[in-house]
C-alpha positions in Angstrom: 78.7 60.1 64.6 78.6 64.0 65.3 75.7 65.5 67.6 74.4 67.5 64.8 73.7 64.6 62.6 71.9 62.5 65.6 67.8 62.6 65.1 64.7 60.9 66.0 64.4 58.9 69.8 67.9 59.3 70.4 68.0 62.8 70.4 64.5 63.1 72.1 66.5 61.2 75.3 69.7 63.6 75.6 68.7 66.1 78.1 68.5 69.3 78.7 71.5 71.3 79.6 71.7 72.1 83.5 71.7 76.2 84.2 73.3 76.9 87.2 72.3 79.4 89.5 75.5 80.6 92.2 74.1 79.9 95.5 73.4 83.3 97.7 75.6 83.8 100.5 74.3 87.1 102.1 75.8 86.5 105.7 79.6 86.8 103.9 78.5 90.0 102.4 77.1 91.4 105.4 79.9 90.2 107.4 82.4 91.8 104.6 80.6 95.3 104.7 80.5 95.6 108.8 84.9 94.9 108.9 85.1 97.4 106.2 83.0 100.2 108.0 85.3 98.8 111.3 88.2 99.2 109.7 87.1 102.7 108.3 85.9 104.1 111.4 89.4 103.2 113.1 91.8 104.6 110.2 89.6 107.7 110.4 89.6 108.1 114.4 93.7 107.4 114.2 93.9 110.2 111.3 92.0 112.4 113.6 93.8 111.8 116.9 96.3 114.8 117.8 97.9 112.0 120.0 99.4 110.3 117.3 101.6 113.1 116.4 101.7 111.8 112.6 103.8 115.2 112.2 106.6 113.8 114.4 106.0 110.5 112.5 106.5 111.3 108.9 110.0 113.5 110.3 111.6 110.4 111.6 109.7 107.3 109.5 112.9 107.9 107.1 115.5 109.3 109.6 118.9 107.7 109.1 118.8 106.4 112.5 115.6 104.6 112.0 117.3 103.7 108.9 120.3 102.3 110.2 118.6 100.7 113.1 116.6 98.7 110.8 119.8 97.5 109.3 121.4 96.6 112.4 118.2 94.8 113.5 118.3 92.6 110.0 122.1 91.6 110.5 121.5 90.2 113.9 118.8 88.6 112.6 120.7 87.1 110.1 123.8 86.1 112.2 121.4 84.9 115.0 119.2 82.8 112.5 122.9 81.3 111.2 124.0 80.4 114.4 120.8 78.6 115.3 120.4 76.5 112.2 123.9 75.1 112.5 123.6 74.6 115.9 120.0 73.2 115.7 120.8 70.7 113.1 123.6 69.2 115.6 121.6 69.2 118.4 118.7 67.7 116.2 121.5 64.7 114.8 122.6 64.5 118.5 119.1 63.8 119.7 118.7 61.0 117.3 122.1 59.5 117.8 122.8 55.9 119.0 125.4 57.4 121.4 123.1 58.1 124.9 125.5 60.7 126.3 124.7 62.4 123.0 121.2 61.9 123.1 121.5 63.2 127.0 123.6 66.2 126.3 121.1 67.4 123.6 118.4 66.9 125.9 119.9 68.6 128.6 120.6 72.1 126.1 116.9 72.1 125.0 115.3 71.5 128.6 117.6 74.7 129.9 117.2 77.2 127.1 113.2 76.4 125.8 112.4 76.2 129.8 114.2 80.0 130.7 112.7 83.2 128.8 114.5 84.3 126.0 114.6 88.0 127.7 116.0 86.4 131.0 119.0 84.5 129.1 120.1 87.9 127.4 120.0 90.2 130.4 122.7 87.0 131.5 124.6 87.5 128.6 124.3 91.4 129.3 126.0 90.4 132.9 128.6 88.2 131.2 131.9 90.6 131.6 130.4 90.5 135.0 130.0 86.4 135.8 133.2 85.7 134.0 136.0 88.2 134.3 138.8 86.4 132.2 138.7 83.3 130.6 141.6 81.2 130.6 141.9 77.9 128.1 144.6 75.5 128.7 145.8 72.2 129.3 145.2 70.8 133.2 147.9 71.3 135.7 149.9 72.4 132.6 151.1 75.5 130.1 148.0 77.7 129.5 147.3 78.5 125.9 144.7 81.5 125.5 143.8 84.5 128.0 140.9 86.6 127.8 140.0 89.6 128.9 136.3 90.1 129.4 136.3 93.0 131.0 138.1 94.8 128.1 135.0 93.9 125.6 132.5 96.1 124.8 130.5 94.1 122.5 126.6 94.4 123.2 126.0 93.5 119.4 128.0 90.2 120.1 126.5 89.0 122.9 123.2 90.0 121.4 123.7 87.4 118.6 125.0 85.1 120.9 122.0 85.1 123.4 119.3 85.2 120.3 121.3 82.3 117.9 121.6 80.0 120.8 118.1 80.2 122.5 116.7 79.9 119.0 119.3 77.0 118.8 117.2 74.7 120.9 113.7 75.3 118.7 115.6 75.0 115.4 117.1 71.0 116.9 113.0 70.6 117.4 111.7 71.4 114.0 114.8 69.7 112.3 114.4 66.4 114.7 110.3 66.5 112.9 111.8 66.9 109.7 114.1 63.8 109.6 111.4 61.7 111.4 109.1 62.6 108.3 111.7 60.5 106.3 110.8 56.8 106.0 112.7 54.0 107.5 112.8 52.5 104.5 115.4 55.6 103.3 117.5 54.5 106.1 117.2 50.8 105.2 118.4 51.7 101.6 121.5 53.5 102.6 122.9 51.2 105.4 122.3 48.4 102.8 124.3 50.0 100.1 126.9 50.2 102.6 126.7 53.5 103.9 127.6 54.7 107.7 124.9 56.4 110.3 126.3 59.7 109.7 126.5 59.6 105.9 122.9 58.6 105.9 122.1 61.2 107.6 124.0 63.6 105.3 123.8 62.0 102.1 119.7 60.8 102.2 117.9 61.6 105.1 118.5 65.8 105.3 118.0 66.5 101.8 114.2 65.1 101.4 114.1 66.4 105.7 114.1 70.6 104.1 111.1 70.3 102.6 109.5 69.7 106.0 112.2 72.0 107.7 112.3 74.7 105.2 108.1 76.4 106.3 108.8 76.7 110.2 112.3 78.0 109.4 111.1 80.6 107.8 108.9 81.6 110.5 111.3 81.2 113.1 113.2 83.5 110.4 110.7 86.4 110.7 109.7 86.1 114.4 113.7 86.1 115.4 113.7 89.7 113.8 110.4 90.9 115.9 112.4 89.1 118.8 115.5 91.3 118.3 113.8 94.1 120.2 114.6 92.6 123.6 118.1 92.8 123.1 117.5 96.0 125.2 118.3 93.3 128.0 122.4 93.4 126.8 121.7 96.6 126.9 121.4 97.0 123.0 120.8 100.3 121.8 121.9 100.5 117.8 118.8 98.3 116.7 115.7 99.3 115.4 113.8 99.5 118.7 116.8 100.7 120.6 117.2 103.3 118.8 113.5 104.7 118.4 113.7 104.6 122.3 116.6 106.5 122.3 114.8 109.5 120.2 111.2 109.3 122.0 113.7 109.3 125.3 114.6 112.7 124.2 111.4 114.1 122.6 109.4 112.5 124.6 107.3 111.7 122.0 107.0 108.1 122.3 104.1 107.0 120.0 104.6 108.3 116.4 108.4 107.1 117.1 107.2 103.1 118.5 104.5 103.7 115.0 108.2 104.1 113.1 109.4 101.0 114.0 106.7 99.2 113.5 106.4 100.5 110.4 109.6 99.4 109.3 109.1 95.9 111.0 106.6 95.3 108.9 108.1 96.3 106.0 110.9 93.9 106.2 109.0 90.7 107.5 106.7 91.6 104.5 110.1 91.2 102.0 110.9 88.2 104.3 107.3 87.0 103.8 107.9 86.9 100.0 111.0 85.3 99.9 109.4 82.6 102.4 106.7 82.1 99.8 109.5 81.2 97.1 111.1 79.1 98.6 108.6 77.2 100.1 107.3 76.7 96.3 110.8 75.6 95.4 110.9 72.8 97.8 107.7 71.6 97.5 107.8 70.6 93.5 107.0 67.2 93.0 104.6 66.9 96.3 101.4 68.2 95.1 99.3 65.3 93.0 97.8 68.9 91.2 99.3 69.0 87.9 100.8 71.8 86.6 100.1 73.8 83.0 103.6 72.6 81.5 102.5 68.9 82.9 99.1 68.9 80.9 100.3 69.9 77.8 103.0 67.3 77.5 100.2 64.7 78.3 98.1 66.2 75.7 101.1 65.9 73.6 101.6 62.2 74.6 97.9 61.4 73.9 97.9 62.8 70.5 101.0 60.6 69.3 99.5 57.8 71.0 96.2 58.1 68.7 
């Protein structure tokens, strides 16, 4: 029976609708208004201060050196990142292998480069023409098949991206070791029963449902290997972002508004990168959160209706 039609007792019992009243939080306003007058007082002082030289920053805040740096920076970045995910997810297999001088040798890699600083294994890749002068491959007591010349290479930006891809190497075996634990057993259980080897499982079942866990940190160690790319000043490394703004203030003398350059452009990439992290974070997630989505309701609405 409609509402409208109900009269007498019954509709004497229904009660009266509820008027809510938002509860007052003055302490978050209070707390908002003080950060903003903060943050005011400090963009104001900075816009003020003749120290800045904001003149000398607006010239070289689109310089094509800054420019190109930037560029540089984001391709060893790239090729860093590329080297350390490949190398991480061996590592990561090796640690959980069967095979104990596997299991020993990955061990052994992670306690070297995650117990030295990063900036102390790249000035020893900047001293490597010096530690090894020629590298010689070759079969024992027999014909030799490949000569190097070390000393002949001058190839900061390689041992740059050698130094940063391994070191970050030896995280990357970490986070991808806590993504295939997150798998369950009973994954494992599955694919040895249908007949399947250790290192099919591993590649077939276990990896795949592992990137949702692996994919977040990833992307962080993503963003924080390009902020780390300024201490390839170690090699020495000077067509980055940071090497070159030091090159310029090196010259001018200027070096605030030229360090507030490269920051500037820092941030502007690992805001892109930020994004993108966001995406794809999204995209691996589907089908974990119990929240349904708008597509989802409507086709149970849909599946209701029929039903009545």
């Amino acid at each position: 029976m409609p509402d409208s039609l109900v009269t007498g007792p019954a509709a004497a019992l229904e009660p009266e609708p509820i008027t809510a009243v938002p509860l007052r939080r003055p302490g978050r306003w209070l707390a908002a208004a003080v950060l903003v007058a903060l943050l005011a007082l400090f963009v104001y002082g900075a816009a003020t201060n003749s120290a800045y030289h904001w003149d000398t920053y607006r010239k070289y805040l689109f310089d094509t050196r800054i420019s190109h740096g930037a560029l540089v920076t984001l391709e060893l970045t790239v090729l860093a990142m590329l080297i350390g995910v490949v190398l991480g997810m061996l590592l990561a297999v090796m640690r959980l292998s069967p095979n104990p001088v596997l299991r020993s040798a990955s061990w052994l890699y992670l306690w070297i480069f995650r117990g030295t600083p990063v900036y102390v294994q790249l000035v020893f890749w900047g001293l490597f023409p010096s530690l090894y002068k020629t590298i010689d491959l070759g079969v024992p007591f027999g014909p030799q098949l490949l000569h190097l010349n070390v000393q002949s290479w001058s190839a900061p930006f390689l041992f740059a991206m050698i130094g940063l891809g391994l070191n970050e190497a030896a995280y990357m075996a970490e986070i991808v070791r806590a993504g295939i634990n997150s798998v369950g057993d009973g994954q494992r259980e599955a694919s040895v029963a249908l007949g399947m080897t250790w290192g099919q499982t591993m590649r077939r079942t276990v990896l795949p449902q592992a990137m949702r866990v692996i994919i977040p940190p990833t992307g962080n160690e993503f963003i924080s290997m390009l902020k780390t790319t300024s201490l390839v000043t170690a090699i020495p490394l000077s067509t980055d972002l940071y090497g070159v703004a030091r090159t310029i203030y090196g010259a001018n003398f200027q070096p605030i508004p030229l360090l507030l350059a490269a920051a500037t452009w820092y941030l502007a990439v690992t805001s892109v990168l930020m994004i993108g992290q966001h995406y794809l974070e999204r995209y691996y997630s589907r089908g974990v959160s119990r929240q349904l989505t708008a597509r989802q309701l409507r086709a149970l609405a849909q599946v209701h209706e029929i039903g009545k």
